[in-house]
C-alpha positions in Angstrom: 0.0 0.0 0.0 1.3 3.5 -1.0 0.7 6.4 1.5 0.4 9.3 -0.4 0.3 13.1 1.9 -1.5 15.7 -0.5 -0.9 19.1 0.7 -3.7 21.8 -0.3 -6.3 19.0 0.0 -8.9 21.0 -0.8 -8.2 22.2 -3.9 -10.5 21.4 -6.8 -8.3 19.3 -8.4 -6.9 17.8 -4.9 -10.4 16.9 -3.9 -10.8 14.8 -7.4 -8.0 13.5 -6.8 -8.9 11.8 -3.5 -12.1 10.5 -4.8 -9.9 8.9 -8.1 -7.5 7.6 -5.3 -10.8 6.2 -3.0 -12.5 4.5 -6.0 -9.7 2.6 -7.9 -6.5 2.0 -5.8 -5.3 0.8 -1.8 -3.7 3.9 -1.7 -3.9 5.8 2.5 -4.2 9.4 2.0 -3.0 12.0 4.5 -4.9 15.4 3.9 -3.1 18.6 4.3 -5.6 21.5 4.5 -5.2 25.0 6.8 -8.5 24.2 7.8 -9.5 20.2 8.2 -13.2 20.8 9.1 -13.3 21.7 5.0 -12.9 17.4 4.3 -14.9 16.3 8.1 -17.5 14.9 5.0 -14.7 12.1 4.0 -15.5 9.4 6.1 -12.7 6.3 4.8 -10.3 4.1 6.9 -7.7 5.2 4.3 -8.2 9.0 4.7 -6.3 10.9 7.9 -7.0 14.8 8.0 -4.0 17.6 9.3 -4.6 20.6 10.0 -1.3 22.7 9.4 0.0 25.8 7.1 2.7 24.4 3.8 5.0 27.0 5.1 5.3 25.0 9.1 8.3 23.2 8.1 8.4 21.4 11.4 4.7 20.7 11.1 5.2 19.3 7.1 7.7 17.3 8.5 5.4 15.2 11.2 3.0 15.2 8.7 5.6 13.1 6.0 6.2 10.2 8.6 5.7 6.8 6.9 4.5 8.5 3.7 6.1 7.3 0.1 4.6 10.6 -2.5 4.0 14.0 -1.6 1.1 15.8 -3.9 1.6 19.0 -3.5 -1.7 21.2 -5.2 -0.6 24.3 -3.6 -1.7 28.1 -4.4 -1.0 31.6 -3.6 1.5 34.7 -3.7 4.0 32.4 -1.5 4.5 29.6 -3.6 7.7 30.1 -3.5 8.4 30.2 0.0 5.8 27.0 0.0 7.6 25.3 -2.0 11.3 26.1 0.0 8.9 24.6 3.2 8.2 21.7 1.5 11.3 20.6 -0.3 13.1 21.4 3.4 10.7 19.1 5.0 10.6 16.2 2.7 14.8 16.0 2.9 14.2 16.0 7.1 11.5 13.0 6.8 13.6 11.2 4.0 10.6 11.3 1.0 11.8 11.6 -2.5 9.2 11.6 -4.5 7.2 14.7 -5.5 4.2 15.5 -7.4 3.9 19.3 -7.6 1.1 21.1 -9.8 2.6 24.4 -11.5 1.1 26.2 -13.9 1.3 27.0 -18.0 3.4 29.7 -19.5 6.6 29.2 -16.6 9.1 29.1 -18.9 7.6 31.1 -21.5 6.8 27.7 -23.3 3.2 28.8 -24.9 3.6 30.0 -28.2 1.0 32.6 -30.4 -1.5 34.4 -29.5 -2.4 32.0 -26.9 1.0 32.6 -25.6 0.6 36.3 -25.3 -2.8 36.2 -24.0 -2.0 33.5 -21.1 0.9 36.0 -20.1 -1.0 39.5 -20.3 -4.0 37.5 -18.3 -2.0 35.3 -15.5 0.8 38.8 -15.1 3.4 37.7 -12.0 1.4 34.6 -11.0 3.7 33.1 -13.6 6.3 35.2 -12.0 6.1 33.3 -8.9 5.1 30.1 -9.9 8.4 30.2 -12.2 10.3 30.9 -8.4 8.7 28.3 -6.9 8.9 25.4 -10.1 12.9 26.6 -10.0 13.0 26.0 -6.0 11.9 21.9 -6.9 14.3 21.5 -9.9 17.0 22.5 -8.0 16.2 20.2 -5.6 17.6 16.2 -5.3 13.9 15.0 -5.3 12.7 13.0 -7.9 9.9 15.7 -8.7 7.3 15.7 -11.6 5.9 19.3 -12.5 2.8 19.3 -13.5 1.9 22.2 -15.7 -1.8 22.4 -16.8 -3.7 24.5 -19.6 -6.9 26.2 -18.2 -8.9 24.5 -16.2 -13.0 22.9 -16.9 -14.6 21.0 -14.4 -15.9 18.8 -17.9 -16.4 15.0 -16.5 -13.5 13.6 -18.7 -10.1 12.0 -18.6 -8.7 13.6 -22.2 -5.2 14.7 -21.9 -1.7 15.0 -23.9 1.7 15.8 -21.9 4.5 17.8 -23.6 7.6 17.9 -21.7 9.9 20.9 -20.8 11.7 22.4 -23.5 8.8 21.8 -26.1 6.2 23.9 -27.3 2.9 23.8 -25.1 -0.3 22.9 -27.0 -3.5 23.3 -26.6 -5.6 26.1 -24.0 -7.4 24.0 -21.9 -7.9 20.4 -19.9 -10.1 19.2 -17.6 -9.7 19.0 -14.0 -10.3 15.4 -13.7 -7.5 14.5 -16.7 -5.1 16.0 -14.3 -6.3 14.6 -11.1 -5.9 10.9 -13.0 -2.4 12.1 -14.4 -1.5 12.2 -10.2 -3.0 9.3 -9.3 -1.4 7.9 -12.3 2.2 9.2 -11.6 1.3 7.6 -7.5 1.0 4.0 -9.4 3.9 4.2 -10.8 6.7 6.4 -9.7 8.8 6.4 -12.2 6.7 7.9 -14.5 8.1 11.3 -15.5 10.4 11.0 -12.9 12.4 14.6 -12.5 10.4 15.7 -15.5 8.2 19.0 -16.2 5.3 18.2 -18.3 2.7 19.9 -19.8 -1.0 18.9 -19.4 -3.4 19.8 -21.9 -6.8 18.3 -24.2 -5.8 17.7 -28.1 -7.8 19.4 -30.3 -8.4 22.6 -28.0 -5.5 25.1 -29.3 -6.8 28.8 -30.0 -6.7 32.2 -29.0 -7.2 31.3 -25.7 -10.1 28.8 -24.1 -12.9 28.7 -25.7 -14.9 29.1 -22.7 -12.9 32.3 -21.3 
């Protein structure tokens, strides 16, 4: 059995990924949230809720005892400090292996129009999550950066991955393709293994999403 701590448990695509986790594997899940009463409705042997902030290193730390993946679905203007928190915790508890969900655009990867909309539109949250993506690579973990299009809540797995270095296609993906890719990468760790991929449904390049 895999024990897998997901930090920002709450997240929409943290959340889908539980349930994918739940229905089809033995995986135990530790849930990392600032506020646990947000997941009291999960009611599974396998599930353990923590409270606790990403940037509590000491507090990561505990929460990393006996676990084999972090899944780290983390957000806000200190990603990058998160991100120092949880690469410093995970070399104190001896975990290796990282999941971490970025975003497009981080290394100035999306070409066209697309390219200069995502960057006029997402401004210095690129900025940061760039920091923050940087602060993981530089690390000795065996990492995966996950780096998805924009986001649908559409009820369908429907992905293609391009890795760092290419040019990123498409505009958007669903939120349940990528919580599969993580539960995917869990399965079998050395999948993409110190890799940065992008995440996004065939067929959808434009402009920018159809739905924005």
């Amino acid at each position: 059995m895999t024990r897998v701590l997901v930090l920002g448990a709450n997240g929409k695509i943290a959340r889908r990924a539980t349930q994918i986790y739940l229905d089809s594997t033995n995986d135990s899940l530790r849930l990392f949230l600032r506020r646990p009463e947000r997941l009291r409705d999960i009611d599974n042997k396998l599930v353990e809720v923590v409270g606790g902030d990403t940037t509590d290193t000491e507090k990561l730390v505990a929460s990393m005892k006996d676990v084999d993946v972090v899944y780290a679905n983390l957000a806000g203007g200190n990603i990058e400090d998160q991100a120092r928190s949880v690469v410093e915790a995970m070399h104190s508890a001896g975990v290796k292996r990282l999941i971490w969900i970025s975003t497009l655009g981080i290394y100035d990867e999306v070409p066209g129009k697309f390219g200069e909309w995502n960057n006029s539109t997402l401004g210095s949250y690129i900025t940061t999550y760039a920091a923050a993506a940087k602060v993981i690579e530089d690390s000795d973990l065996e990492y995966t950066i996950v780096r998805p299009a924009w986001l649908t809540d559409k009820d369908e797995v429907d992905y293609e991955t391009t890795q760092k270095g290419e040019a990123f296609k498409g505009t958007e993906v669903s939120r349940k393709s990528v919580a599969q890719l993580v539960v995917d990468i869990t399965q079998a760790p050395d999948k993409f293994n110190r890799e940065s991929i992008g995440v996004d449904k065939a067929g959808t390049d434009g402009d920018k999403p159809a739905w924005y």
